[in-house]
Each structure stands twice: as C-alpha cells, then as structure tokens.
C-alpha positions as CSV (number, residue, x, y, z in Angstrom):
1,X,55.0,-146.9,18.9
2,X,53.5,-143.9,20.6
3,X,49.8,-143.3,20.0
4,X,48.7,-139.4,19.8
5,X,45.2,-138.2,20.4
6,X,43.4,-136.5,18.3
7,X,43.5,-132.7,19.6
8,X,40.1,-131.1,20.0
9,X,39.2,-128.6,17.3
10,X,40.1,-125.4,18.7
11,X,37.3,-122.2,19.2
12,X,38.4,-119.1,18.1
13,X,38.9,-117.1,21.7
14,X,35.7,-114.5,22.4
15,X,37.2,-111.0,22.2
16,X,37.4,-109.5,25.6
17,X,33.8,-107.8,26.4
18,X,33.2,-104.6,29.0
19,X,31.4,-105.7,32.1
20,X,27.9,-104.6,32.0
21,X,26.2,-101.9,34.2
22,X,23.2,-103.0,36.4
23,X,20.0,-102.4,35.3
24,X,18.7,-98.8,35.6
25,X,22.3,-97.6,35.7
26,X,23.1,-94.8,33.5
27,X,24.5,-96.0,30.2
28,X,27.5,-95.4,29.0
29,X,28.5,-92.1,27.5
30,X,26.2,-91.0,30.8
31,X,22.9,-91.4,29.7
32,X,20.0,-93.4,31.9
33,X,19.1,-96.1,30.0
34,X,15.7,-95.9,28.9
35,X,12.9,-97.0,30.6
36,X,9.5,-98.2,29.7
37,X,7.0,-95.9,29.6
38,X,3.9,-96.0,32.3
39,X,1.4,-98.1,31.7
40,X,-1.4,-96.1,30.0
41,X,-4.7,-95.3,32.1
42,X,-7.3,-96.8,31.4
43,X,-10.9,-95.4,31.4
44,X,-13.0,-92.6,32.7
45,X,-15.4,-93.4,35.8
46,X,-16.8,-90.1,35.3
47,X,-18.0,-90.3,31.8
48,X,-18.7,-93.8,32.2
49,X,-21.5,-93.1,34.6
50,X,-22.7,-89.7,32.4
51,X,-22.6,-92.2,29.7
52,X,-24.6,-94.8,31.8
53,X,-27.5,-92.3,32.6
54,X,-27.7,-91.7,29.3
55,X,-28.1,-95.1,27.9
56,X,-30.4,-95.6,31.0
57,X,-32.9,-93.1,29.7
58,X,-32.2,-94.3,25.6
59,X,-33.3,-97.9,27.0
60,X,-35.8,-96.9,29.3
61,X,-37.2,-95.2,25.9
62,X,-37.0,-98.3,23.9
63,X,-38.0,-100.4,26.7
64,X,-41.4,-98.8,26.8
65,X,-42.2,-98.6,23.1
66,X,-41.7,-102.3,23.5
67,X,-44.0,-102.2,26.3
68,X,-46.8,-100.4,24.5
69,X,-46.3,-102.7,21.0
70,X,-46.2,-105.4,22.8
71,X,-49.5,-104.0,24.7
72,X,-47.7,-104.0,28.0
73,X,-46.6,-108.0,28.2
74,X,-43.6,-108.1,29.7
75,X,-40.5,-109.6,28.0
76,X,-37.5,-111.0,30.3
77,X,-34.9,-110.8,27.7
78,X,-35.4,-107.1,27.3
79,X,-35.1,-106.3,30.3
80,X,-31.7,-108.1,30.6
81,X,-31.0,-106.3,27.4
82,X,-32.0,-103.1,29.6
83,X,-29.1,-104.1,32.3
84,X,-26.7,-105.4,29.7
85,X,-26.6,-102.4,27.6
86,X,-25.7,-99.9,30.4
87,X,-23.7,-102.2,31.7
88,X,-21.5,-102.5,28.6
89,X,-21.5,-98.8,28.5
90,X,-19.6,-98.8,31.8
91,X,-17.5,-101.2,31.2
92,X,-16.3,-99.8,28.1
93,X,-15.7,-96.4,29.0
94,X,-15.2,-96.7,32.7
95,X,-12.4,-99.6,32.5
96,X,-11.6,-101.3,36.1
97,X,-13.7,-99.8,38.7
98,X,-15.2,-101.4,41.8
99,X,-17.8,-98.5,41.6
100,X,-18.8,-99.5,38.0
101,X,-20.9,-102.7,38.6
102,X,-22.3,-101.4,41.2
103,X,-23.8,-98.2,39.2
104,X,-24.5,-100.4,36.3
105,X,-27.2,-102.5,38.9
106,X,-28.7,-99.7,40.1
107,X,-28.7,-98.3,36.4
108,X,-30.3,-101.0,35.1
109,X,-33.1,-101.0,37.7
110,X,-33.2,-97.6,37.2
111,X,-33.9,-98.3,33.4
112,X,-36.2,-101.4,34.1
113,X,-38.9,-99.1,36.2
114,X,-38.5,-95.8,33.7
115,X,-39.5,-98.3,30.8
116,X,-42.1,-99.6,32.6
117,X,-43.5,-96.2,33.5
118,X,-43.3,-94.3,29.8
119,X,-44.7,-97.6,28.4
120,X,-47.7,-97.2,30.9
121,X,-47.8,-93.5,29.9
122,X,-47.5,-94.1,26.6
123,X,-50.5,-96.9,26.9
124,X,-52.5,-94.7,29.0
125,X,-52.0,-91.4,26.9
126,X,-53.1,-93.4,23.8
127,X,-56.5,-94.9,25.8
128,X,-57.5,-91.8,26.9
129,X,-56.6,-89.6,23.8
130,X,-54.2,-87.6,25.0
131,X,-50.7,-86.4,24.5
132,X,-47.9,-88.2,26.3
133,X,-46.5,-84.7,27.3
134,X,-50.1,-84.3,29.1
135,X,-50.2,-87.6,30.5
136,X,-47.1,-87.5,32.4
137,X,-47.0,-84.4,33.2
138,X,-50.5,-83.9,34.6
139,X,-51.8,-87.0,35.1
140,X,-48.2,-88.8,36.6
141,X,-50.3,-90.2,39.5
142,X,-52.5,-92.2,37.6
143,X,-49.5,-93.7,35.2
144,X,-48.0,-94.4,38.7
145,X,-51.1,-96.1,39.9
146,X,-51.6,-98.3,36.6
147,X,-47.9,-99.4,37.4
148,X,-48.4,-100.6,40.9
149,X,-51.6,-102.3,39.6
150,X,-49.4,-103.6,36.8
151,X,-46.5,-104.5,39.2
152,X,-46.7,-108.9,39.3
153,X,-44.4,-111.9,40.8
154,X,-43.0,-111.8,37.3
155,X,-41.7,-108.5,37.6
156,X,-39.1,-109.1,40.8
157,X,-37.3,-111.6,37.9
158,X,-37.4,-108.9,35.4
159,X,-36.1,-106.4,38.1
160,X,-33.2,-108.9,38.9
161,X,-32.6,-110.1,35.4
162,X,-32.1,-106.3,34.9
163,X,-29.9,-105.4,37.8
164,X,-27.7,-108.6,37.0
165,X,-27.1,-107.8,33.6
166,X,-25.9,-104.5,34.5
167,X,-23.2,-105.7,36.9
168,X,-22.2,-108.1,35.3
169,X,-21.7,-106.8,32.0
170,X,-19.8,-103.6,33.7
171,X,-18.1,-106.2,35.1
172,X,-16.9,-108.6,32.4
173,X,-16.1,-105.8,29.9
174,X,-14.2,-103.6,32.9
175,X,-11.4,-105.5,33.0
C-alpha cells in the first residue's frame, strides 16, 4: 500500500510586476514623481514685535487705570498679566524665534514701568485738578518723582513677575 501526501493547496502565481524606480526618479512616462511641498513658514518676527509695542502700550494703559482704581496698590498678578499678554502676542505672530523671548522680557518691563507711570499721572492729574495731557506733559518730572518715591522691595517681584511672563509666554506659544 503506498501512502500519498496530501499536496499543499496551490496559490495562484503573482503576475510578473515592473521593477520599481528609486525614489525621486522620474516616473514613468518621464515625469518626476511628485514631491512634497516645503514646509510652510511660519511667523513674522517683524510684526510680532510691531505687534508687541503695541500691546505694550494697550497694557501699560490698562495697567495704570488699575493702578489709579485700585489707588495705586500694586497687584502681582497684573503685572504677570502685563508680561503674559505681550508675550503671547509674540509667540503667536512671531512663531520660533530666539529673538522673541527675549523682546517679550524687555516688553513686558517696558509695560510694567509705563503702567506704573500713567497710573501715577493719572493719580496725580486727578489730586491736583488737572488734565492728564497737562500732567505729563508739563509736569513729567514730578509724575517721575512720585514713582521713585513710589518704587518699594515689592516692586523688583512685580518687575520680574513681568519680565518672566513675557519670555516665557513668547516662549511656550513660539513653538
């Protein structure tokens, strides 16, 4: 008695493929095969920091009003909004720049002592009774003065709470 085997099923045979051209090599029919496009820039330093000096004087503005309703106590988490803000700004429009944390630190102290300064004007144009427009303008060296006087330990924080947020909010959001 012979024994058979059982025969493996049999696959259907592949039909006979063109090799392949390497990568980047025209196509057949002669086109290049097509390529990704480039990756899309992102950002704009320059009108990130426009942009910046903007929202520098916007907060600066606020900042002060602040100052004056709050009759010139100082609040820490506004002046980290101060830095925060421009430094979102930067981040936003400017994309990945080493520049751009740097600007928004300097912005944001920047923003910190122009708050500081139209609040004092604004409290000193309303104790003496006179326009702000009068009081900086013609009396800038005693709003200066008040500020030095005003100047505390406190206010080193509030400066660094300020520059910090800037940078690091240009930072984070940069990319």
């Amino acid at each position: 008695m012979s024994q058979s085997w059982p025969s493996a099923p049999q696959q259907p045979q592949q039909p006979h493929q063109p090799p392949q051209a390497p990568y980047g090599a025209p196509a057949p029919g002669g086109f290049p095969a097509p390529m990704a496009p480039p990756p899309a820039r992102r950002g704009n330093a320059g009108l990130a920091v426009v942009l910046g000096v903007v929202t520098t004087l916007v907060a600066a503005g606020v900042y002060g009003a602040v100052l004056k309703a709050v009759d010139g106590a100082s609040i820490g988490y506004a002046a980290l909004a101060v830095g925060a803000l421009i430094g979102a700004v930067l981040g936003k429009v400017g994309g990945r720049s080493a520049a751009l944390p740097v600007v928004g630190a300097v912005l944001g102290l920047a923003g910190l002592y122009l708050g500081q300064v139209f609040g004092i004007a604004l409290i000193t144009a309303d104790a003496a009774h006179a326009t702000l427009t009068e009081t900086v303008f013609s009396h800038f060296d005693v709003v200066h003065a008040v500020w030095k006087e005003y100047l505390g330990a406190i206010d080193v924080v509030f400066y660094l709470l300020a520059g910090a947020g800037g940078f690091q909010v240009a930072k984070k959001l940069g990319g």
